[in-house]
C-alpha atoms as one frame of an Amber mdcrd trajectory, in Angstrom:
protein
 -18.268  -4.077  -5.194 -17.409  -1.138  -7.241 -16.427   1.047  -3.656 -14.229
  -2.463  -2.523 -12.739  -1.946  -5.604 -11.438   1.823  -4.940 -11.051   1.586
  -1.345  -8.500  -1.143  -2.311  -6.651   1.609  -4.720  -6.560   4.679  -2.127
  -2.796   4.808  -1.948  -0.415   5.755   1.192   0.734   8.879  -1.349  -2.899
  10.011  -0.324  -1.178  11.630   3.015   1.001  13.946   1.152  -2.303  15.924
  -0.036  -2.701  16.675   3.907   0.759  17.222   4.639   0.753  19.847   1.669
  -2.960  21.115   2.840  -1.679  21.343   6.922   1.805  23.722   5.292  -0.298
  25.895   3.091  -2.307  26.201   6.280   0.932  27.326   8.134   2.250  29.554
   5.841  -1.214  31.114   5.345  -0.982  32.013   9.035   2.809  33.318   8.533
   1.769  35.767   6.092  -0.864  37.191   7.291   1.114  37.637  10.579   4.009
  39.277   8.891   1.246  41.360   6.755  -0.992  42.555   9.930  -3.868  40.394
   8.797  -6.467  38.538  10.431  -6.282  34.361  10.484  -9.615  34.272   7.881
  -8.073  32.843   4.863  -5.773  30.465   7.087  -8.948  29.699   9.017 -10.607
  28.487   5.787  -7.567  26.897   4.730  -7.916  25.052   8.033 -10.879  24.165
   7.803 -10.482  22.521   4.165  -7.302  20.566   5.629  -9.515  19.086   8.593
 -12.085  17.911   6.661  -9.531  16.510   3.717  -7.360  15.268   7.070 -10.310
  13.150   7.910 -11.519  11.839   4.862  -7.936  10.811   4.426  -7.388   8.791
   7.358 -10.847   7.537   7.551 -10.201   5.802   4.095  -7.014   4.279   4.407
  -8.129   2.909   8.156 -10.895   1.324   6.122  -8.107   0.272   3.211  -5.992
  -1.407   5.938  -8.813  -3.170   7.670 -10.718  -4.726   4.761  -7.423  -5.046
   2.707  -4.399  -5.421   4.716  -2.869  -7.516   1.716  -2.467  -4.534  -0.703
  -1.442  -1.863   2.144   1.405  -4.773   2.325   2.370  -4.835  -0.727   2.238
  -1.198  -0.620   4.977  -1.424   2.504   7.299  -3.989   0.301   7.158  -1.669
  -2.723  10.298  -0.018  -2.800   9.300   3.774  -4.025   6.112   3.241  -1.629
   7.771   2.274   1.821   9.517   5.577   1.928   5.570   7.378   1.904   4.591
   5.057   5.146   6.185   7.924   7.346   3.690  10.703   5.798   1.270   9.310
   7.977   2.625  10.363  11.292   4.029  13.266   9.801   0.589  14.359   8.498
  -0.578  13.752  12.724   2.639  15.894  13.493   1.469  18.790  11.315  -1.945
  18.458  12.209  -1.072  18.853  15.755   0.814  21.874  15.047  -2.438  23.757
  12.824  -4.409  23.063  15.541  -2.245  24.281  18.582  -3.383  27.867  18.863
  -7.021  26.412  17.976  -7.536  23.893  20.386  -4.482  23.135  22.114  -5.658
  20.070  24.277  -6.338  17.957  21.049  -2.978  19.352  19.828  -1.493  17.804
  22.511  -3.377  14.539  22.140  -2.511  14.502  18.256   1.392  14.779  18.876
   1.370  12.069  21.675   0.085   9.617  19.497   2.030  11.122  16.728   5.602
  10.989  17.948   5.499   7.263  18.765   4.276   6.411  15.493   6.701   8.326
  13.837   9.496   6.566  15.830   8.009   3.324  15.235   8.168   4.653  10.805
  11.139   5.280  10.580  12.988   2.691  12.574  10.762   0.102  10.198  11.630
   2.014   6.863  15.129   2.368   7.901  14.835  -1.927   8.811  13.510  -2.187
   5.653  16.659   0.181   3.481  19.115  -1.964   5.696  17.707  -5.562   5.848
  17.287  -8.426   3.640  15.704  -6.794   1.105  17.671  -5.577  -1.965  17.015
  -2.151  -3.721  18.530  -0.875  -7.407  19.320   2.618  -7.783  16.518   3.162
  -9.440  14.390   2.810  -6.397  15.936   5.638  -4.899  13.997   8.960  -5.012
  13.988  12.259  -3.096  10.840  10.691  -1.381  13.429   9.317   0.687  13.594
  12.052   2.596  10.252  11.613   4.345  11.182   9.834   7.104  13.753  12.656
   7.721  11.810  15.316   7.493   9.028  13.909   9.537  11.528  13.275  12.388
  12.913  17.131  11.895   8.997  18.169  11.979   8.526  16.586  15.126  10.676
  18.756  16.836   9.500  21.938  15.362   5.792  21.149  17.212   6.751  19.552
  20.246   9.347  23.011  21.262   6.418  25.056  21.994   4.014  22.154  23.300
   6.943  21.635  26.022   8.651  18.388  24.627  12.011  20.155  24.460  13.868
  17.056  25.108  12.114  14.799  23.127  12.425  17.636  20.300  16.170  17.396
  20.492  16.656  13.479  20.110  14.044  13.735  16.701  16.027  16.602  15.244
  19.063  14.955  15.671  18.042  11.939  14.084  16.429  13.793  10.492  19.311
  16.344  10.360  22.026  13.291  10.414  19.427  10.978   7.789  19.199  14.287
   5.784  22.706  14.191   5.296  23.344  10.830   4.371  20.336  10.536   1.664
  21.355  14.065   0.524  24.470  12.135  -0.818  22.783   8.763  -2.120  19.916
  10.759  -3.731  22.378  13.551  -5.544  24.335  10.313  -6.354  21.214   8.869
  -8.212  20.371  12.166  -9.504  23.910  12.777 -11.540  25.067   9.463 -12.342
  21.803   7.103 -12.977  18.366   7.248 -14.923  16.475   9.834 -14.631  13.224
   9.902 -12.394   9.990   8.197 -13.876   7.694  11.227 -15.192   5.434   9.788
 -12.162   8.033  10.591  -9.353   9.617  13.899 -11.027   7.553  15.959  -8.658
   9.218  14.251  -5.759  12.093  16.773  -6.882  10.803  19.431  -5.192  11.420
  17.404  -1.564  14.929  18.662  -1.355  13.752  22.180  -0.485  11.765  20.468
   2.737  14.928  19.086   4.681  16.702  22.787   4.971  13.732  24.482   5.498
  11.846  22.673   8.297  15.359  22.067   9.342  15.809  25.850   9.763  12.419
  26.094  11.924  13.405  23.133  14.586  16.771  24.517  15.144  15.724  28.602
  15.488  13.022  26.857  17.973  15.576  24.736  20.197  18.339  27.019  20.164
  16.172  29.805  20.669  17.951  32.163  18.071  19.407  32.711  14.449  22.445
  31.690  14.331  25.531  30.529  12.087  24.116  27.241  11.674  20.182  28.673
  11.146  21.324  30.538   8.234  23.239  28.112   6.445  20.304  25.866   6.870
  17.711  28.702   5.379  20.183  29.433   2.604  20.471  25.780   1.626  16.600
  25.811   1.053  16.938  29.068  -1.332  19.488  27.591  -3.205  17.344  24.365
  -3.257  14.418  26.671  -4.732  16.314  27.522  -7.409  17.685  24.580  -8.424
  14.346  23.338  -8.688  12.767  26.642 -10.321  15.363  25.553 -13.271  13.296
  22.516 -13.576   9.832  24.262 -13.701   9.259  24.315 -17.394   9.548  20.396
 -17.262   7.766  20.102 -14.585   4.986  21.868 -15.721   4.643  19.638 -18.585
   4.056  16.491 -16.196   0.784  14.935 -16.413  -1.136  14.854 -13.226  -0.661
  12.250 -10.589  -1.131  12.735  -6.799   2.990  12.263  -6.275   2.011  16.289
  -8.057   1.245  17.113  -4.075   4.657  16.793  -3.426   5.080  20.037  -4.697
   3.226  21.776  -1.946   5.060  20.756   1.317   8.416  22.079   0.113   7.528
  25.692  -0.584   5.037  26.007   2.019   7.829  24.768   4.259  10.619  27.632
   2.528   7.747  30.418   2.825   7.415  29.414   6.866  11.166  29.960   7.105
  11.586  33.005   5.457   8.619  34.416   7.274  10.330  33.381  10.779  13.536
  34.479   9.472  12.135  38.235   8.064  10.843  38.368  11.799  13.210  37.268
  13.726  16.251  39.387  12.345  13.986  42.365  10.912  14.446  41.902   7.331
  12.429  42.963   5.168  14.035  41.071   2.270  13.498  38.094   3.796   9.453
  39.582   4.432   9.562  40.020   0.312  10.509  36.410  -0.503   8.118  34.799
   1.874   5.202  36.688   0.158   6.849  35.650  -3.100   6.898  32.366  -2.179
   3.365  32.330  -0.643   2.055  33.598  -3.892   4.214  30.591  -5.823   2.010
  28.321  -3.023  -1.133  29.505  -3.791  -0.985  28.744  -7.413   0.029  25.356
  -6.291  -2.364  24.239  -4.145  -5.073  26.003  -6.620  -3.926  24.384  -9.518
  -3.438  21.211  -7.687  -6.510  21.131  -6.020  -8.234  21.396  -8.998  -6.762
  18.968 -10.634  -7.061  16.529  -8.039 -10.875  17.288  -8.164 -10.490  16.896
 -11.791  -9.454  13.326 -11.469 -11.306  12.351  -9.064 -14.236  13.155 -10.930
 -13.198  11.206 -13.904 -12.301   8.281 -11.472  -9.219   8.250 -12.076  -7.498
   9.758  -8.998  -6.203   6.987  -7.920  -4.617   5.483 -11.348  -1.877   7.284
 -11.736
């Protein structure tokens, strides 16, 4: 009864832990690139995200089957439908850890991914537009999600072959980026400020820049004018949201706290790419900057999460 119970609380949020676990992955394998290292902490790293990948999607499968009237209630929640998308994305990312592993189930993994993450977003974006009415307040830099999961797909399916494909998904999150960069500022400035539960969520507007910088340098095949005012967007991003850190850091754990990790692994990617693409080692200096920033992250939040879970109270908050 008691495990009904808590399989009936395992939230859609869950999927942000492994879309922060499958970055930290990512970025792992940037640095030690761009340091001359071998792939054995980003190997571990891997390791940890498959296993928390499966235990993930195993769980809500099992939430959905034996309780498909809360993961409904969960899609008409305002704040919530925007997370729906983090499930493809997650499938997206996943692919793209385990393409230099084992690049026939990468394959597989983005096939099925890319469908459902056309089928997300065309449902969340039903939902913003229909029938449905939403207050300001429901408005939150989760938002983004579907955006950024559409920008994501392109930056796996370029070197799987899907150039095309690639193209049409970029297109779409760069042009939804723009138009929820506006609402959300909007909301930001002029309205209440966020809930102490979604204030994490903040840290979101680094991702749309900064995976947008890694699809375009992959379909355009360069840096260019439009690459770095993507990659400079993120930095400035960074440090609007470093100004928020000491109030952040006073925010009592929740698992919307894994929003944190996506973002900055996502910046530390780009600046790696960047540093090697142009030759700058500036660029080289802020990724391992911003690596170090991740680690402390996902340690911290990693423990906490383990914290919580032990108390039983992961999925309360």
């Amino acid at each position: 009864m008691r495990s009904g119970v808590v399989l009936a609380q395992v939230p859609v949020t869950l999927f942000t832990v492994v879309m922060g676990l499958c970055g930290f992955t990512l970025a792992l394998r940037a640095g030690e690139a761009a340091a001359g290292l071998t792939h054995f902490l980003s190997g571990a790293a891997h390791m940890l995200t498959l296993a928390v990948f499966g235990v993930v999607a195993v769980a809500y499968l099992a939430k959905a089957v034996r309780h498909p009237g809360t993961v409904a209630e969960e899609w008409r929640h305002p704040v919530s439908l925007a997370f729906f998308p983090a499930i493809s994305i997650s499938l997206v990312l996943f692919s793209l850890v385990m393409l230099d592993v084992v690049p026939g189930i990468a394959h597989a993994l983005f096939l099925v991914a890319v469908p459902a993450q056309l089928v997300l977003t065309l449902a969340v974006v039903s939902g913003w537009i229909g029938s449905r009415s939403f207050e300001h307040g429901h408005l939150t830099p989760a938002w983004f999600i579907p955006a950024v999961g559409n920008v994501i797909v392109a930056i796996a399916g370029v070197p799987m072959g899907y150039v095309e494909v690639s193209w049409f998904f970029a297109a779409v999150g760069l042009m939804f980026w723009v138009v929820l960069l506006t609402l959300v500022m909007n909301r930001l400035i002029f309205h209440d400020p966020l809930p102490e539960r979604l204030q994490p969520t903040l840290v979101i507007l680094v991702a749309p820049p900064a995976v947008g910088y890694l699809a375009w340098v992959g379909l355009v095949g360069d840096v260019d004018a439009f690459a770095r005012v993507l990659l400079n967007l993120a930095y400035l991003f960074v440090l609007i949201v470093a100004a928020q850190v000491p109030r952040l850091a006073a925010l009592s754990f929740s698992l919307s706290s894994w929003a944190l990790s996506f973002p900055v692994a996502a910046v530390t990617v780009a600046s790696f790419t960047h540093a090697e693409a142009v030759g700058s080692g500036a660029h080289a200096a802020i990724g391992f900057g911003l690596l170090a920033v991740l680690l402390a992250i996902i340690a911290g939040l990693l423990w906490r999460t383990g914290q919580a879970l032990a108390r039983g109270v992961l999925f309360g908050g």
